[in-house]
C-alpha positions as CSV (number, residue, x, y, z in Angstrom):
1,X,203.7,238.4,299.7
2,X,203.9,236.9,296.2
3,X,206.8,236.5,294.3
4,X,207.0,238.0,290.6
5,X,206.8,236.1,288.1
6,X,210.3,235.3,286.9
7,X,212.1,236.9,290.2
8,X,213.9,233.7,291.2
9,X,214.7,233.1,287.3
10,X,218.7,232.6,287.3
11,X,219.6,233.6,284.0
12,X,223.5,233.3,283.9
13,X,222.5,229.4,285.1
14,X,220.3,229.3,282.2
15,X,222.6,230.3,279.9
16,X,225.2,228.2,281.5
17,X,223.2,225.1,280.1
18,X,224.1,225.6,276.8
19,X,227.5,225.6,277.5
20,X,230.3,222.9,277.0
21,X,232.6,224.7,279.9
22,X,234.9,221.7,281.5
23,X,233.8,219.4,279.6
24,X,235.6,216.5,276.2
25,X,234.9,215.9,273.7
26,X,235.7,212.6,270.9
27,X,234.6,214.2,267.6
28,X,235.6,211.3,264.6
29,X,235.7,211.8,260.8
30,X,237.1,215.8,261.9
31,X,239.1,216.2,258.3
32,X,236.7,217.8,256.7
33,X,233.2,218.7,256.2
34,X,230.3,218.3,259.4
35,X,233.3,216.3,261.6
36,X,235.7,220.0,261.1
37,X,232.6,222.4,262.0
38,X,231.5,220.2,264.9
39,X,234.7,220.2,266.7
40,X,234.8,223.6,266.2
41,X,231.4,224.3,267.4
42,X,232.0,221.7,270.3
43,X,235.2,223.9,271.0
44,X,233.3,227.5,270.9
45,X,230.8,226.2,273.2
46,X,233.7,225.3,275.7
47,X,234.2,222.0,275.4
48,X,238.2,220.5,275.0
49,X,238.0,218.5,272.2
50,X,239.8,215.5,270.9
51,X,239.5,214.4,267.0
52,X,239.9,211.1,265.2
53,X,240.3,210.8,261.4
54,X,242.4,208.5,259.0
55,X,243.9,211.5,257.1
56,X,246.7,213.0,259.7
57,X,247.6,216.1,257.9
58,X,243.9,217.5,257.1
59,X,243.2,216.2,261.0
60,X,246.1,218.4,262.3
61,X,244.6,221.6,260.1
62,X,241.4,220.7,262.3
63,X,243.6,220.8,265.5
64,X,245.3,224.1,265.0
65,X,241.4,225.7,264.1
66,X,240.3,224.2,267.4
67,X,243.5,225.5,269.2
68,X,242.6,229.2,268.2
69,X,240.2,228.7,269.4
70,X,241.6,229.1,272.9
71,X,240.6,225.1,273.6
72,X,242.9,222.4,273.9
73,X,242.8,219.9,271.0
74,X,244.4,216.5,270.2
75,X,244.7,214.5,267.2
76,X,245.0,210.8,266.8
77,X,245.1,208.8,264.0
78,X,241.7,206.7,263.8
79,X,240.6,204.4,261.2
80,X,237.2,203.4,263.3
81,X,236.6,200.2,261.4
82,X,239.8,199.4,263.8
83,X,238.7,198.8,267.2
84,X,242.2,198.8,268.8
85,X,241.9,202.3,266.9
86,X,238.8,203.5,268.6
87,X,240.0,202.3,271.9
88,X,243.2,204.5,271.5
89,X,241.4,207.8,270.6
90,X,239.4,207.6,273.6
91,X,242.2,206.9,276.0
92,X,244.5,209.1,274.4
93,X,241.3,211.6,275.5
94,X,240.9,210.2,279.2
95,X,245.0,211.0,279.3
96,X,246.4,214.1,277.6
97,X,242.7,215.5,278.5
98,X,241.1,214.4,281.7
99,X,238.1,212.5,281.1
100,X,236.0,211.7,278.2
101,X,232.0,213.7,278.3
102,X,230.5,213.8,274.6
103,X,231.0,211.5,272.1
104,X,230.2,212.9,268.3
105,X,230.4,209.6,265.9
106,X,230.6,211.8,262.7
107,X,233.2,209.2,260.6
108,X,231.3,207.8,257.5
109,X,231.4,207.0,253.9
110,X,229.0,207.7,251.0
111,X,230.2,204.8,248.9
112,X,229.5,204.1,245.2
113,X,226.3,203.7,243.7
114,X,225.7,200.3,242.9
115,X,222.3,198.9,241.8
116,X,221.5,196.1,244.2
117,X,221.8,192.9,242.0
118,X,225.5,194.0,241.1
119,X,226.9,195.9,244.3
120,X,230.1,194.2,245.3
121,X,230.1,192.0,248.9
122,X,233.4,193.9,250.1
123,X,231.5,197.6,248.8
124,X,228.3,197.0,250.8
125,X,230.3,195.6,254.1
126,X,232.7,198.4,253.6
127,X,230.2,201.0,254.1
128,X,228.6,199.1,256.7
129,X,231.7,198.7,258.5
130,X,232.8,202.3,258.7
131,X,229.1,203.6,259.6
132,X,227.5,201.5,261.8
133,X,230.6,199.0,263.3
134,X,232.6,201.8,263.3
135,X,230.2,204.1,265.7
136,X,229.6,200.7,267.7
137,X,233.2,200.6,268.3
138,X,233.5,204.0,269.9
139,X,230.6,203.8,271.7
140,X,231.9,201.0,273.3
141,X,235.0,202.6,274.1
142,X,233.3,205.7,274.9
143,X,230.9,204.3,277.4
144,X,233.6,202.5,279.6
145,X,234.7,205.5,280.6
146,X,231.5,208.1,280.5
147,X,230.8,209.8,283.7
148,X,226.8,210.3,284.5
149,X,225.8,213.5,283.0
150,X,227.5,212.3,279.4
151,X,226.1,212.4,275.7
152,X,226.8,210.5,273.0
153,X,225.6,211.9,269.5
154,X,225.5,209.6,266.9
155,X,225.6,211.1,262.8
156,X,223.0,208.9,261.1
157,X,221.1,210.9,257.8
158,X,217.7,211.0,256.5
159,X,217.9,208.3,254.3
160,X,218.2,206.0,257.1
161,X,213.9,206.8,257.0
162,X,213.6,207.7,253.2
163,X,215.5,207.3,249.8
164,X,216.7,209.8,247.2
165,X,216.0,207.1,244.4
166,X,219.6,206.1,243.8
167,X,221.1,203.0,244.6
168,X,222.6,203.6,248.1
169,X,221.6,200.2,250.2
170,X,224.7,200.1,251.9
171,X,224.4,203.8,253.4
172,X,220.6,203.8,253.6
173,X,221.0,200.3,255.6
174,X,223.7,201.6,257.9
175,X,222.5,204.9,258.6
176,X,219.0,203.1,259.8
177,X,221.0,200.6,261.6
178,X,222.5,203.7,263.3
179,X,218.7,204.8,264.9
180,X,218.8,201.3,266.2
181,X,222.1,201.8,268.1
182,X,220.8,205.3,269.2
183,X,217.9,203.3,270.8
184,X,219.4,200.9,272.6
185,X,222.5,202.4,273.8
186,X,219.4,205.4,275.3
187,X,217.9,202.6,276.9
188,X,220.9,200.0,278.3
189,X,222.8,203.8,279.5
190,X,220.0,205.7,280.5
191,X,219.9,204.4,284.3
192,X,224.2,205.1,284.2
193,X,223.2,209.3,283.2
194,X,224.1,208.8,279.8
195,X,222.4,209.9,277.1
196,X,222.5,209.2,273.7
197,X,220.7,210.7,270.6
198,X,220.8,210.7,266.9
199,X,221.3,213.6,264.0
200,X,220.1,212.9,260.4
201,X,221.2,215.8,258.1
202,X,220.0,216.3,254.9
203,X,222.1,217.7,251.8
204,X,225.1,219.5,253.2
205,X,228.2,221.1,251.4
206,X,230.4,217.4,252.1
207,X,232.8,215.7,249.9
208,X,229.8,212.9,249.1
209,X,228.0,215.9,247.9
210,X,231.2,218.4,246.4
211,X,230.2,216.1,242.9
212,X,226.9,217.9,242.3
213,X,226.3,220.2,240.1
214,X,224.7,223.4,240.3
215,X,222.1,222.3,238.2
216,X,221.2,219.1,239.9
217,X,221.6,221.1,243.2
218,X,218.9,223.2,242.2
219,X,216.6,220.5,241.3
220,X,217.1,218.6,244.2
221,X,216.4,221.8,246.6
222,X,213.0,222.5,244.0
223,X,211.9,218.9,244.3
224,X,212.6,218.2,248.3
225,X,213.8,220.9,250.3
226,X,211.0,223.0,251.7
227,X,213.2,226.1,252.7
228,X,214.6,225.7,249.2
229,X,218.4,225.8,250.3
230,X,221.0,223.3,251.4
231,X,222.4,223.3,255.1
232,X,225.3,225.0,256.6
233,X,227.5,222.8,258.9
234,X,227.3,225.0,261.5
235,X,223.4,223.7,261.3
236,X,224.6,220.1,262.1
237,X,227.6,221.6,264.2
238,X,224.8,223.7,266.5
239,X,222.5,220.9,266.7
240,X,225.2,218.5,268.2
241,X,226.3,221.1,270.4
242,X,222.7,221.6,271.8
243,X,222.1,217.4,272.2
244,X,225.7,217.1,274.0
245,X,224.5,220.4,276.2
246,X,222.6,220.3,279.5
247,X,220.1,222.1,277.9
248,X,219.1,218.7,276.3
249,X,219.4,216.7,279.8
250,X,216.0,215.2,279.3
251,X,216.6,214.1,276.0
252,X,217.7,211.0,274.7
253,X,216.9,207.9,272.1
254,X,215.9,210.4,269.6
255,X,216.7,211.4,265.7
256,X,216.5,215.0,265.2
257,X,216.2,215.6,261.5
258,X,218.4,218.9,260.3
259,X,216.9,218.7,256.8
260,X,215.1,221.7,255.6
261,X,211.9,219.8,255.6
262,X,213.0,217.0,253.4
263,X,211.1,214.9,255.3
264,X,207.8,216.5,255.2
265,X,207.8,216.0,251.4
């Protein structure tokens, strides 16, 4: 006697694999803008969550959003151009919170814009430092204690494979720099069940982009966004969720583009 199609389908397992239930995570950059609505998301979907961010107070408003939650939260003061720092948000994880499963390395800086013959040394290694060193740092601290099964989900952008046509060398080089990290950590981790993947978003409500106006807002969405909006940070939020999920067990080393289509145009 056959079977029916779909008979032996377990749905509550399926839905289970989009799920965060039992699981940490390390969100950085969580003050404000895509680091506040992923922790949040990472917390909805289940997950315990610990967050990282040089300013305490606005980190602590992110701790009491994650705590209503129903998910336990903790905050620690993280600058993650400081590796000593890195090393102390993941611990303080593995202790007040059991282990350490996702890793969200969301902490960066726009910088200034700077033409190229007259951008400062310390301004380009700055931005560097803070968005490519720093998600080296906690990937390293991260992977030391990752169980198989893990995901790390690096926060690179779409101008790590394109350019707005302002002077932004420093971000542009770091974020590619950041699909190289996403590559090799996939491959040097892959055998150990950890997985790691990358996120470029394109123009989201941030504090890099709270400076445009709605003029220059519209243009921009006219001139590159195909579903002629900006994104939501649940977008980015939802996407990390989905990459740190089981759902996306068989992915890794990859840069999922949440852009609107900026990078069809």
């Amino acid at each position: 006697m056959s079977t029916a199609i779909g008979e032996d389908f377990d749905a509550d397992r399926w839905r289970a694999r989009f799920r965060l239930d039992g699981k940490v995570a390390v969100v950085t950059g969580a003050s404000s803008g895509l680091g506040v609505a992923i922790a949040l998301g990472m917390a909805a979907a289940g997950a315990d969550v610990a967050i990282g961010a040089r300013r305490v107070d606005r980190l602590q408003e992110t701790r009491k959003a994650v705590e209503r939650l129903g998910r336990r939260c903790i905050a620690v003061p993280t600058d993650v151009t400081i590796i000593e720092d890195c090393t102390r948000l993941v611990e303080s994880a593995v202790n007040e919170l059991g282990r350490v499963d996702i890793l969200v390395n969301n902490a960066g800086i726009g910088g200034e814009y700077h033409q190229a013959t007259e951008d400062p040394p310390e301004h380009f290694r700055h931005v560097v430092d803070v968005n490519l060193f720093g998600s080296y740092w906690m990937a390293q601290a991260a992977g030391r204690v990752m169980q198989p099964g893990s995901a790390v989900v690096n926060i690179s952008s779409v101008l790590a494979v394109t350019t707005a046509k302002m002077p932004a060398a420093g971000y542009s080089a770091a974020k590619a720099g950041i699909l190289g990290l996403t590559r090799d950590l996939a491959a040097q981790w892959g055998r150990k069940g950890i997985r790691v993947n990358a996120i470029m978003p394109g123009v989201f409500p941030t504090e890099a982009t709270a400076h445009y106006s709605p003029n220059y807002t519209r243009k921009l969405i006219d001139a590159r966004i195909p579903l002629g909006r900006i994104g939501d940070p649940e977008e980015i939020a939802s996407t990390a969720v989905f990459l740190a999920s089981d759902a996306a067990a068989y992915i890794t080393g990859v840069a999922v583009a949440v852009d609107g289509g900026v990078l069809l145009l």
